[in-house]
C-alpha positions in Angstrom: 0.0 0.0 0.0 1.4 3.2 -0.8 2.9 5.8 1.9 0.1 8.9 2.4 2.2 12.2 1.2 3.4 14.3 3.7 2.6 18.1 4.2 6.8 17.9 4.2 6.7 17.3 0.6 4.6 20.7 -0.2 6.2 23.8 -1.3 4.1 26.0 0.0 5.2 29.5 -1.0 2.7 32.0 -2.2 0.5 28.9 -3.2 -3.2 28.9 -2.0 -3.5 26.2 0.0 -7.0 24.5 1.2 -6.8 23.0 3.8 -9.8 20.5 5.8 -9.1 20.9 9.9 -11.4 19.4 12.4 -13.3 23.1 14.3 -16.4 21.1 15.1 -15.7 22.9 18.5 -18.5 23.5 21.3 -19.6 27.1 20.9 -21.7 29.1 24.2 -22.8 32.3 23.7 -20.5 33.1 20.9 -17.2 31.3 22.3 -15.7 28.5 21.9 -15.4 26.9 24.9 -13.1 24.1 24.2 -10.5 24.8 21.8 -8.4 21.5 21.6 -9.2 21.1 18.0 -8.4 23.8 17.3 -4.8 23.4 19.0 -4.3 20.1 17.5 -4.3 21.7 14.1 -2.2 24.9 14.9 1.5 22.5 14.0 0.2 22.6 9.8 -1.2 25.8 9.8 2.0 27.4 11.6 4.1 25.3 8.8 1.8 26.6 6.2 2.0 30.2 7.3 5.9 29.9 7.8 6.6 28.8 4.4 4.3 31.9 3.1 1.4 29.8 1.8 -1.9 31.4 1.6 -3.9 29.3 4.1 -7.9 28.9 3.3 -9.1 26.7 6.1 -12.4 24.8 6.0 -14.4 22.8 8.3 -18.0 21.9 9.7 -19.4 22.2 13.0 -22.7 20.1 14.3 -25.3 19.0 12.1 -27.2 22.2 10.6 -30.0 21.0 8.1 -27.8 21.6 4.9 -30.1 24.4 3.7 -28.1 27.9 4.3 -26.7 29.9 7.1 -27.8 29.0 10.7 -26.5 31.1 13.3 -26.3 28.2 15.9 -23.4 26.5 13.5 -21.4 29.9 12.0 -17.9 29.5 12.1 -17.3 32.8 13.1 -16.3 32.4 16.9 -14.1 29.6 16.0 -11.9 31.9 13.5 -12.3 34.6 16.3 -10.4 32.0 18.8 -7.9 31.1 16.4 -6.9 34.3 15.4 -5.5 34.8 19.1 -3.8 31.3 18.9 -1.9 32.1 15.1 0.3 34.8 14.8 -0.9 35.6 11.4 -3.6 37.9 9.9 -7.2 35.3 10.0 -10.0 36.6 7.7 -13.5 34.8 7.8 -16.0 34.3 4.9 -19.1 34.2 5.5 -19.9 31.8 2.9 -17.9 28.9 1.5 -18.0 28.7 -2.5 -19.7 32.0 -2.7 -18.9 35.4 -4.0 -17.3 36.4 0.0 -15.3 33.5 0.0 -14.0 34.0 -3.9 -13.0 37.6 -3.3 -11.7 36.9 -0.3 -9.3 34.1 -1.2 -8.1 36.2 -3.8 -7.3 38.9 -1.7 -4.9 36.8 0.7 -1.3 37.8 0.3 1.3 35.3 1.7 1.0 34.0 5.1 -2.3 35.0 5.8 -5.2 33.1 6.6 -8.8 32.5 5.7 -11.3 30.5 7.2 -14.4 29.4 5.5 -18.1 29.5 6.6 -19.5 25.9 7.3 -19.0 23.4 5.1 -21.8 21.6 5.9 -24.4 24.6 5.4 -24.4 23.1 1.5 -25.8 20.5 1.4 -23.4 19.0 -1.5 -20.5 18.6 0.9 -21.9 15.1 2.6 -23.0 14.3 -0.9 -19.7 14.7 -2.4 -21.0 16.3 -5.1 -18.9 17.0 -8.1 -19.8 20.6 -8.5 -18.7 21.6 -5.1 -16.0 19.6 -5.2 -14.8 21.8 -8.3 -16.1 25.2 -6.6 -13.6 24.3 -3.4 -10.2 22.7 -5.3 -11.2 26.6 -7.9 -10.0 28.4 -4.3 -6.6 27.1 -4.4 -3.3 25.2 -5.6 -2.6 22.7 -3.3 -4.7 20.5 -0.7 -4.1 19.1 2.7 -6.2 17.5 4.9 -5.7 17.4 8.8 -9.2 16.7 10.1 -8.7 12.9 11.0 -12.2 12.8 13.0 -13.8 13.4 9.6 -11.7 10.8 7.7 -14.3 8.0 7.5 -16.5 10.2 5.8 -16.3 10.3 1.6 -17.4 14.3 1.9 -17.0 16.6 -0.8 -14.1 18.5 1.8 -12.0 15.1 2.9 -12.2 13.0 -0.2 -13.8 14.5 -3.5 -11.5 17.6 -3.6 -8.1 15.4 -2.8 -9.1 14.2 -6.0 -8.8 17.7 -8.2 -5.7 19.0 -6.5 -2.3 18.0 -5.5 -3.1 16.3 -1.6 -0.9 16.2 1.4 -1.7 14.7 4.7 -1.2 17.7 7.7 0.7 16.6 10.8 -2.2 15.6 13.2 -3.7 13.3 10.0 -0.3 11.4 10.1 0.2 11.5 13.8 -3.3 9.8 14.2 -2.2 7.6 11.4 0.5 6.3 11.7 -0.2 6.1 15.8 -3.1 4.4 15.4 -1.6 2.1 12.9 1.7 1.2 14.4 -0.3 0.2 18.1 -2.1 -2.3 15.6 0.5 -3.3 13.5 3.4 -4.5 16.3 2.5 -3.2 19.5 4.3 -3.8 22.8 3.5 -6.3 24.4 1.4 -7.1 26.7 -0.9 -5.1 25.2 -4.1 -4.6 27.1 -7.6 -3.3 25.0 -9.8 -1.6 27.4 -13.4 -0.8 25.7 -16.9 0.1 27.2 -19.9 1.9 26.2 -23.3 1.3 26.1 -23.8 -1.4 23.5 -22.1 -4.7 22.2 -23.8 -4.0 19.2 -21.7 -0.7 18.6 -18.5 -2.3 19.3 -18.6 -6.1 17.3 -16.0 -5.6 15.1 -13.9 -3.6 17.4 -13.9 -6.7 19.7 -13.7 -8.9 16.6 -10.5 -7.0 15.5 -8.8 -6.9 19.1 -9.2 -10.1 20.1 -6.4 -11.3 17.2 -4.2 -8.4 18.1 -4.2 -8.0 21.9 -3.5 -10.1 25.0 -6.2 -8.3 27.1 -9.3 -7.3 26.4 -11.2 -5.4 29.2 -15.0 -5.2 28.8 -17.1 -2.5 30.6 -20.0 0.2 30.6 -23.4 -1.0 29.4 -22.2 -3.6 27.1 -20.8 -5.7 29.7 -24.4 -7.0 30.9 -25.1 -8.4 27.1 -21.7 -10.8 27.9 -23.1 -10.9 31.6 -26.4 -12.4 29.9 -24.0 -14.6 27.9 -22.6 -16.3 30.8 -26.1 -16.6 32.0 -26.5 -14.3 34.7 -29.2 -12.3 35.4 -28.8 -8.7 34.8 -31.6 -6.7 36.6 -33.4 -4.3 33.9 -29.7 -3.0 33.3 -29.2 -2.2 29.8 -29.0 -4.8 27.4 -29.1 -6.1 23.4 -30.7 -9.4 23.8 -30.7 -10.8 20.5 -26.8 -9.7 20.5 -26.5 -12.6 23.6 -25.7 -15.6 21.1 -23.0 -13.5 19.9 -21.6 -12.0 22.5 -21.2 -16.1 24.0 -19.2 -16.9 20.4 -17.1 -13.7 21.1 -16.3 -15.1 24.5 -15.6 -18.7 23.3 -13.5 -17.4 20.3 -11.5 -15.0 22.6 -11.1 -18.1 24.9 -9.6 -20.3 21.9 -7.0 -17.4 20.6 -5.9 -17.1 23.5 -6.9 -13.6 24.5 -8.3 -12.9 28.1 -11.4 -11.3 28.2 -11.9 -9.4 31.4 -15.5 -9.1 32.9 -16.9 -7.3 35.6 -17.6 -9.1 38.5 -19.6 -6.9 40.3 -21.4 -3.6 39.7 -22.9 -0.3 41.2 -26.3 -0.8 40.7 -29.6 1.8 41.1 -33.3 1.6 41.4 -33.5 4.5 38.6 -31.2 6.1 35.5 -30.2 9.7 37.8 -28.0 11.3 39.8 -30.2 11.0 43.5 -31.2 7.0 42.5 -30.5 5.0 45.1 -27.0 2.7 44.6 -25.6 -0.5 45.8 -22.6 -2.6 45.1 -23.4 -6.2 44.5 -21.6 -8.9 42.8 -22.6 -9.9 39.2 -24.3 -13.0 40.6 -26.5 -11.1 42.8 -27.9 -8.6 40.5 -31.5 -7.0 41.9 -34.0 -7.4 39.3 -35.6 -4.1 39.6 -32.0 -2.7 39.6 -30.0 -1.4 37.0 -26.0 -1.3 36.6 -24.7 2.1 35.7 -20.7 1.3 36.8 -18.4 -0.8 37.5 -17.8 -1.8 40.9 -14.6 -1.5 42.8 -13.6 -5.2 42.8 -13.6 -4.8 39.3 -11.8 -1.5 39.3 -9.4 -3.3 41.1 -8.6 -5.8 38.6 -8.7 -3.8 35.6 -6.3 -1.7 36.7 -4.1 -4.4 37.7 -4.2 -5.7 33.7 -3.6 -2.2 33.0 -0.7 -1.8 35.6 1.1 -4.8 33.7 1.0 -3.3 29.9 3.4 -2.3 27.6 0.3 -1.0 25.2 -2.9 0.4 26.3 -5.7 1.4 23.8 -9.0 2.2 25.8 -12.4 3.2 23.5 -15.6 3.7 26.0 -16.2 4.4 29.7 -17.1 1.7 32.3 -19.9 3.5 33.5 -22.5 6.6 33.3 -19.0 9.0 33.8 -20.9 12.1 33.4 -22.4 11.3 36.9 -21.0 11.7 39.9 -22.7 8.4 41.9 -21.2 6.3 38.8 -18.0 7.9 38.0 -15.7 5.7 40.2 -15.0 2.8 37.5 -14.2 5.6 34.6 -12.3 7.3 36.8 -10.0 4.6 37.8 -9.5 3.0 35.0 -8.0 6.2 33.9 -6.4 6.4 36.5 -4.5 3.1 36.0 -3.5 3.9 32.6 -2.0 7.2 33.6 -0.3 5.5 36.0 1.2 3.5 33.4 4.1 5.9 32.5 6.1 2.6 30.7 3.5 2.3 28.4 2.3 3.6 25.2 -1.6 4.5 26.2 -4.1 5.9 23.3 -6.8 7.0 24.0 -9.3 6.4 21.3 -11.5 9.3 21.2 -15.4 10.2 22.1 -16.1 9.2 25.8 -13.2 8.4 26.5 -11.5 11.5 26.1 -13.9 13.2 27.6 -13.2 11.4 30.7 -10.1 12.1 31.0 -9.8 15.1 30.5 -12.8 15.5 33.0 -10.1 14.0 35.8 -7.5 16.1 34.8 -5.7 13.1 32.9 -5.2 14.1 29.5 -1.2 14.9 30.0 -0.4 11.9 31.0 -1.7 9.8 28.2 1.1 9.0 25.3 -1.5 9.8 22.3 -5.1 11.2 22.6 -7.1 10.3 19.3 -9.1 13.5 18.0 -11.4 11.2 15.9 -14.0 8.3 17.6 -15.3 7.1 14.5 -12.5 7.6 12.5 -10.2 5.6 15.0 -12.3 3.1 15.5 -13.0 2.3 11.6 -9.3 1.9 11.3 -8.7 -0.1 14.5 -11.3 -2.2 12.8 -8.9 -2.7 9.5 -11.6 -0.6 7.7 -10.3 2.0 5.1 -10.7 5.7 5.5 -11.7 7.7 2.4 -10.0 10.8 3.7 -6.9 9.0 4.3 -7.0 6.8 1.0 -7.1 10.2 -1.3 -3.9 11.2 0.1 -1.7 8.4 -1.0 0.2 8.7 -3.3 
C-alpha cells in the first residue's frame, strides 16, 4: 500500500493552500469553549503560514439541516479564537463557495489566513457532489487534509477535492495515522484493550478485531451485561441487546480459543433509577436485583482492571465503564484512567469520544502518550476498515 504524502513534501510559498481541519468545536454564547481542535491543528497551519502559503481553512461544526446559514453552526467564533492562537492575519467568509469566500481568497497575500463558513451549510458537501467539489479545489493550488475525526467520511471536503488538486496529509492526519496504525500493526506487548460503552452491538468488530491483536481485552460500561447475559447471569433491567447474547457467548468462546483474556466485571454499582439522587448499591454480578439497573463498575472490578492495565506495555481504551458524566457512577471511569495514567512505561491511546472526555474531565489528559481527536474515524481503522480521507492522500 502506498505511503500517504506528507505536508513535508509541499512547497508552499505564495501557493493557496486548502486545507480541511477538524473546528467542530463546542460554541456558548458566541465562544468556543473548548479549543483542543483547534490546537491540534495549529502544528500545519504554523508550517503553512511559515513557508508563506496562503492558508484557506475549512471545516464543519454540528449537524445544521444543509439548507443555508444557521446562526447556531457559524464559524465565526471559531476563526475569532484562532486568530489569538496564530500569529498571522485570519480573515472569515461568510460563505464557502460564494462570492465572499471568492474575493476573499483572492485577496490573501502570503502567510495570511482565511477561514471558511461551514462546510456543511451546503448540502453537497456530505453528498460529495462534483460541482462543489470543483467550486472548493477553484479556491486554491494545493490541498491538505488534517481533520482525522472526519476521515471516515467520503465528503465533498475530505475526499472529493483530494481528487482535483495536489493532496498532502497535515501533521495531526499522520500522527493519528500512523499512531493508530503502528499500536495495531506491532504493539508492545502485553498489550491490554480496554473498551466500554453502552452497547455490544456498537462495538462487534472492534472486539472482533482486538481479540487477534491483543493479549487483554477489558470489557465495561453497558455492554458488559449483554456478555453478563451470555454467561447466563441475570442482569436486573440494566441495559441490554438481547438478540446480540448468542454473539456475544461466540465472542467469549473465540477470545477463549485465541488465547486472548477477556476481562469481565464481576460486580457492579447498581440503582433503582437512571439519575444522579437513585438509590445505589454494590453487588456482585451473581447477585444482581432485578428491579435494579448497573450504571458502573464496581470496585472489585476496578481493582482488577487496573491491575491488567498496571502490567501493559500498550494500552488502547475506546468507551467508559460507566455513566462517567455522573458523579454516583463515575468511580469505574475514573479509575480505569487512572490506572492507565499510571502506566508511564506504556504507550496509552486514547481512542477518542467518551473516553477522552473522561479524561480530560479528571485532569488526565497529560499523562496519556496519544489522545485520538477522531472516535469514528479511530475506531473504523482499528477495525482494519479503510478511511476515504486517508485513502485520497496516497500517493
Amino acid at each position: 500500500m502506498s505511503a500517504i504524502k506528507s505536508i513535508d513534501e509541499l512547497d508552499a510559498q505564495g501557493k493557496r493552500v486548502l486545507v480541511r481541519v477538524d473546528f467542530n468545536v463546542p460554541v456558548k454564547d458566541g465562544a468556543v469553549t473548548d479549543d483542543t481542535r483547534i490546537r491540534a491543528a495549529l502544528p500545519t497551519i504554523e508550517k503553512l503560514v511559515e513557508q508563506g502559503a496562503r492558508v484557506i481553512l475549512m471545516s464543519h461544526l454540528g449537524r445544521p439541516k444543509g439548507e443555508g446559514f444557521e446562526e447556531a453552526f457559524t464559524l465565526a467564533p471559531a476563526a475569532k479564537h484562532l486568530a489569538k492562537l496564530v500569529d498571522a492575519p485570519v480573515a472569515f467568509a461568510a460563505d464557502t463557495v460564494g462570492q465572499d469566500a471568492r474575493a476573499k481568497a483572492d485577496a490573501l497575500a502570503d502567510g495570511e489566513v482565511l477561514v471558511l463558513e461551514n462546510l456543511r451549510f451546503d448540502k453537497r458537501e456530505k453528498n460529495n457532489d462534483p460541482a462543489f467539489c470543483e467550486e472548493l479545489a477553484s479556491l486554491a493550488d494545493a490541498y491538505v487534509n488534517d481533520a482525522f475525526g472526519t476521515a471516515h467520511r467520503a465528503h465533498a471536503s475530505t475526499a472529493g477535492v483530494a481528487e482535483k488538486l495536489p493532496a498532502y496529509a497535515g501533521y495531526l492526519m499522520q500522527r493519528e495515522v500512523s499512531t493508530l496504525t503502528g499500536m495495531l500493526d506491532a504493539p508492545k506487548r502485553p498489550f491490554v484493550a480496554i473498551l466500554g460503552g453502552s452497547k455490544v452491538s456498537d462495538k462487534i468488530k472492534v472486539i472482533d478485531a482486538l481479540m487477534n491483536k491483543a493479549d487483554t481485552l477489558v470489557i465495561g460500561g453497558g455492554m458488559c451485561f449483554t456478555f453478563l447475559l451470555a454467561q447466563g447471569k441475570s442482569v436486573g433491567t440494566s441495559l441490554k441487546e438481547d438478540e446480540w447474547v448468542e454473539r456475544a457467548a461466540e465472542m467469549l468462546e473465540a477470545a477463549r480459543v485465541r488465547g486472548c483474556k477477556m476481562l469481565l466485571p464481576v460486580d457492579v454499582v447498581c440503582a433503582d433509577k437512571f439519575a444522579e439522587d437513585a438509590r445505589t448499591e454494590t453487588v456482585s454480578v451473581d447477585a444482581i436485583p432485578a428491579d435494579m439497573m448497573g450504571l458502573d463498575i464496581g470496585p472489585e472490578t476496578a481493582r482488577l482492571y487496573a491491575e491488567a492495565i498496571e502490567g501493559a506495555a500498550s494500552v488502547f481504551w475506546n468507551g467508559p465503564m460507566g455513566v462517567f458524566e455522573m458523579q454516583a457512577f463515575e468511580a469505574g471511569t475514573k479509575a480505569v484512567a487512572e490506572a492507565v495514567a499510571a502506566n508511564e512505561a506504556a504507550d496509552t491511546i486514547i481512542g477518542g469520544g467518551d473516553s477522552v472526555a473522561a479524561v480530560n474531565k479528571f485532569g488526565l489528559a497529560d499523562r496519556m502518550t496519544f489522545i485520538s481527536t477522531g472516535g469514528g474515524a479511530s475506531m473504523e481503522l482499528v477495525q482494519g476498515e479503510t478511511l476515504p480521507g486517508v485513502e485520497a492522500l496516497r500517493s
